[in-house]
Structures are given as C-alpha cells and as structure tokens.
N, C-alpha and C positions, 0 to 999 in steps of 0.2 A: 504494500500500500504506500502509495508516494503523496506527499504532501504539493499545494496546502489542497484541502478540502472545504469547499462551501454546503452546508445542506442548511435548505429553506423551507419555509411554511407560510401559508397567508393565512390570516381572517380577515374575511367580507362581509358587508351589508349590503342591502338593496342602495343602490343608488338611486335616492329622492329625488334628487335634483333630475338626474337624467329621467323619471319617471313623466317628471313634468315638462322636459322640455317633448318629450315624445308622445305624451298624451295631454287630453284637453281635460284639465282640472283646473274648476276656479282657482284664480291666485291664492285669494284668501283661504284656503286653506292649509291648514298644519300639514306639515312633515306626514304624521300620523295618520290623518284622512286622507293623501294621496295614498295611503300604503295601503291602506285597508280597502279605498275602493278599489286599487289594482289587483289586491290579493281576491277581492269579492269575483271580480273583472273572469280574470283566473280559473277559480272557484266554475264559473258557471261554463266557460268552455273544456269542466275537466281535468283543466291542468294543477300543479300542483303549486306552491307558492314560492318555490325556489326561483329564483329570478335567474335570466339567462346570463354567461358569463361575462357580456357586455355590460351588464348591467350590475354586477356584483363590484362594489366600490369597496377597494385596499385600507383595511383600518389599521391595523397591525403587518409586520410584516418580520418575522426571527429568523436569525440564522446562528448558527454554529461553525466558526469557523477554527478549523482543526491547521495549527502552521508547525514550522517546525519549535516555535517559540512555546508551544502550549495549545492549550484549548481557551477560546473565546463563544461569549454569547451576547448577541445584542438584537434590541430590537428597532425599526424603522416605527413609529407610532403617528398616527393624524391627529393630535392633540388639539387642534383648532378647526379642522373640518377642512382646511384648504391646503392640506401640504401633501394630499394622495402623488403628485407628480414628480413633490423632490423624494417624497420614500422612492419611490422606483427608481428615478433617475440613481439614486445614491446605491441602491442595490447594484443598478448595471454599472455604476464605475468600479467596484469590486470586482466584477467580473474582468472590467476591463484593464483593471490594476493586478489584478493575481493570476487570471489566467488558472482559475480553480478550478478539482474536478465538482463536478454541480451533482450532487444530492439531494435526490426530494422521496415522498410518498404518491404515488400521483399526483404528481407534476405536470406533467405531460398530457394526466385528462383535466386538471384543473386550473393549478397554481400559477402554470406560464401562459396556457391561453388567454386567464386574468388578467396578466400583466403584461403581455401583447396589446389587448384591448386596450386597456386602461392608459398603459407606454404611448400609443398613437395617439390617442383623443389628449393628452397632455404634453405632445410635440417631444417625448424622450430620446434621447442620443444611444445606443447599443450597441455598435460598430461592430465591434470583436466578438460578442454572443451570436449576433446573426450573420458571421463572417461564414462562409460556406465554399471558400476558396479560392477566393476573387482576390485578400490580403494574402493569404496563407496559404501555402500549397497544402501544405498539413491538413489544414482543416473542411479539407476536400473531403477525404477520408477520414475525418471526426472531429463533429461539428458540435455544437449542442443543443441544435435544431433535428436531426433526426432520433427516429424512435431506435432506432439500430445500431444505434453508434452510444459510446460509453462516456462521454466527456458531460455527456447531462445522464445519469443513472436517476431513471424512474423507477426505484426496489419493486414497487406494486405490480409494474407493468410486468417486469423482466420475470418475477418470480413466476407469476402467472403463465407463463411463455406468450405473454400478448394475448391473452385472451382472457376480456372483461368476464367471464361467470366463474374464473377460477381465483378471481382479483379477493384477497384476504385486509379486513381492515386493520391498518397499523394496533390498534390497541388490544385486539384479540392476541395478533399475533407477537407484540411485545410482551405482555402480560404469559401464554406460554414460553416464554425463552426468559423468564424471571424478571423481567424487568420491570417498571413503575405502570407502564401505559398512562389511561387518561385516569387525571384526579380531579372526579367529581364534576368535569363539565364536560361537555363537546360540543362541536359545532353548530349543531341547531338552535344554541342558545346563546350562540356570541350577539345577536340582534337586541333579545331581549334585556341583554347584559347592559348592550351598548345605551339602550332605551333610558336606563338605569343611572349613567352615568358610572358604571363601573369598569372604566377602561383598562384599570391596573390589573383587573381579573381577566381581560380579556387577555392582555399581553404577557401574563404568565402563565397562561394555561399555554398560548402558543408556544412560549418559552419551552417549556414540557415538552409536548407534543414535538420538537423541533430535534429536542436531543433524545426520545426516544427514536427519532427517523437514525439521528448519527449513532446510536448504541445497534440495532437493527443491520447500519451500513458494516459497523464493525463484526458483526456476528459471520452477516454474506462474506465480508474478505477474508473472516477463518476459513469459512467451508471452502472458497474457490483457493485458497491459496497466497492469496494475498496480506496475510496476517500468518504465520507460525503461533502455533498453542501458545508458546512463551510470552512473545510480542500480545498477543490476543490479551494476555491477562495482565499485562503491564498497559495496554491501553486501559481497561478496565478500572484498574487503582489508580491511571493519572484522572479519568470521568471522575471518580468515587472523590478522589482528593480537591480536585477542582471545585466543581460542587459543595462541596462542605466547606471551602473557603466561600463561596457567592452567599451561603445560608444563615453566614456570621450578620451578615448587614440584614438593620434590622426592615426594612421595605422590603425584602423577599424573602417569606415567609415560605414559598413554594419550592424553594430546596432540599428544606428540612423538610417538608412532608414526601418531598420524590424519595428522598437519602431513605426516609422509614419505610415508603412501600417498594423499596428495591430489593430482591429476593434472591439476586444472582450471588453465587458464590466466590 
C-alpha cells in the first residue's frame, strides 16, 4: 500500500434553493413549505422523497487522509449556507496537490456524481481528477474517472464485482470485520439533523463513517496483498493511537464513543 491516500464521504440535503429556482412556488414561502410541497409533488407520482443527485446540496464533506507523516481527518462544512462551492473547490485542490489514491464507499454511485453536479453549477476548477490523458500519458491508463481503473477505489462497487444486488452496506459490513460502523445515526437523518441546527452531529457522524471506509480500505489491502499481516496490525494501532489522541479534545466526543465500540483485536 503506497501513500498518500484520500478516502471521502459526503452529507447532502435537498437543495431548496435549487427547488425553487426549478419549480413554481410562491416566494413567500419557507424553506420548509417548498420541501414539503415537492416531497407531497413526489408522493403522488410514486416517487420516493430522495431528491435526484443534482439536487442533493454538499453540507459536510470528510476525508481521511492517510500520508506518510501520519493519519489526518478533516472536514469541509457549509456553516453559512453559501460556501457549498469553496468545500469542493478545496477538496479538488487536494487532489490536485497530492495526486492521492481516492477512496470512497460508493462513490462512484453517489458521492462524485454529487460533486460533479454541484463542481459545475459553482464554476469549480478539477484539472488533474478529470485528467484522462490529454496532461498525463499515465493517466490514460488510470484515471479517477473510470469505474475500472484503481486510482479512485469504489470498495462497494469492486467488492461486489460491479454488480449493484451484490452491493453490501458499509456499516453491516464494518460492524462484521469488528469495527465501530455507524453510531446511532445515518443518512436518512442528516436532513432532519440539519433542520435542527445540529451541524456538529452531522459532521461527526461523517467523521465516523469516513474512517470506517479507510479501516475497511485497510482490511481489502490485507487480503489482496497490499498490506502484510504485520504492517496490517501496525496500521491498526497507529488508527487506534490517533484517534485517542483527537478524543482528548473536548468538542469531539465521537472518538471516544468509536475507540468503545471498536471490537477489532
């Protein structure tokens, strides 16, 4: 396994804004009342209230990135409602500054198509993620734009062999390989959260969710080779020790609860 490593996550809301510029709802109406006649809207042709991926507005956005200097976690947050464009932009200069392998969970059905959509309608810069060989002769032959090629690893997809009815959700399958999975929320409820004004639980539950994907990546590079048993469990204790250093501070409270429901030996 060669450094550095990026693995990413997003949470989304419906985006209001774009609700309204697309549909005809009095001005005067709340946030709230667009949502609910579009959910009603919805409702009656069947569908279900998930909003399409154009439509799914970037609230959080985590990554873990794994260098040779250690392990880091951080997250991109819209803490004013108008900064969805610089989180992205500042994810893709990561990309374009490290040249990392990209890590996700479904990624590839959700997180990038998100952030494709979202990157254009906010005029974002990508050069190097969507480089397909026109810079790079390299990157002809692995890009992080196809689903075949390894430089963006979709674990969901790959495990699955590309085929969505064999697709396992991260938290099942971290939770059998002893690890934390999800604590107490998941994504159906980041909306509600958000509704709430509980941003700091949205961005720590991605938090979670983010280094379960990189504990997950690390498991895949035992079995293919990529890790030796030895290495495997020295990664292991540097997550273990890291973590319990982020858990000291007292604003994140959700390390100490992963550190307790970690069951790996």
């Amino acid at each position: 396994m060669t450094w550095p490593v990026l693995v990413f996550d997003i949470e989304s809301i419906p985006d209001v804004a774009g609700l309204r510029a697309l549909g005809d709802y009095p001005s005067e109406w709340s946030d709230t009342q667009v949502y609910e006649a579009w959910v009603q809207a919805r409702k009656a042709e069947g569908k279900s209230d998930f909003a399409p991926l154009y439509l799914q507005r970037i609230l959080v956005l985590s990554v873990v990135f794994r260098g040779a200097d250690g392990l880091k976690v951080h997250s991109f947050v819209d803490r004013d409602d108008h900064s969805e464009g610089k989180i992205i932009q500042d994810f893709f200069r990561r990309i374009e500054k490290y040249e990392p392998q990209l890590v996700s969970w479904n990624g590839g059905g959700f997180d990038l198509p998100v952030l494709h959509y979202r990157g254009l309608r906010h005029g974002v810069e990508a050069s190097k993620y969507w480089d397909m060989g026109d810079d790079n002769r390299e990157y002809k032959w692995n890009n992080y734009i196809s689903r075949y090629h390894m430089r963006h690893l979709d674990l969901m997809d790959l495990l699955a062999m590309y085929t969505p009815k064999n697709n396992a959700p991260l938290d099942a399958l971290a939770k059998l390989c002893g690890f934390p999975g999800k604590l107490g929320v998941d994504g159906s409820q980041v909306y509600a959260l958000y509704q709430q004004g509980r941003l700091e639980d949205i961005r720590r539950y991605c938090e979670t969710d983010v280094m379960n994907t990189y504990l997950m990546y690390c498991r895949f590079q035992k079995m293919r080779g990529g890790l030796l048993p030895d290495e495997y469990e020295q990664e292991m204790q540097l997550v273990r020790q890291t973590v319990a250093q982020w858990s000291q501070a007292p604003d994140e409270p959700h390390w100490a609860e992963y550190l307790a429901a970690w069951h790996q030996g």
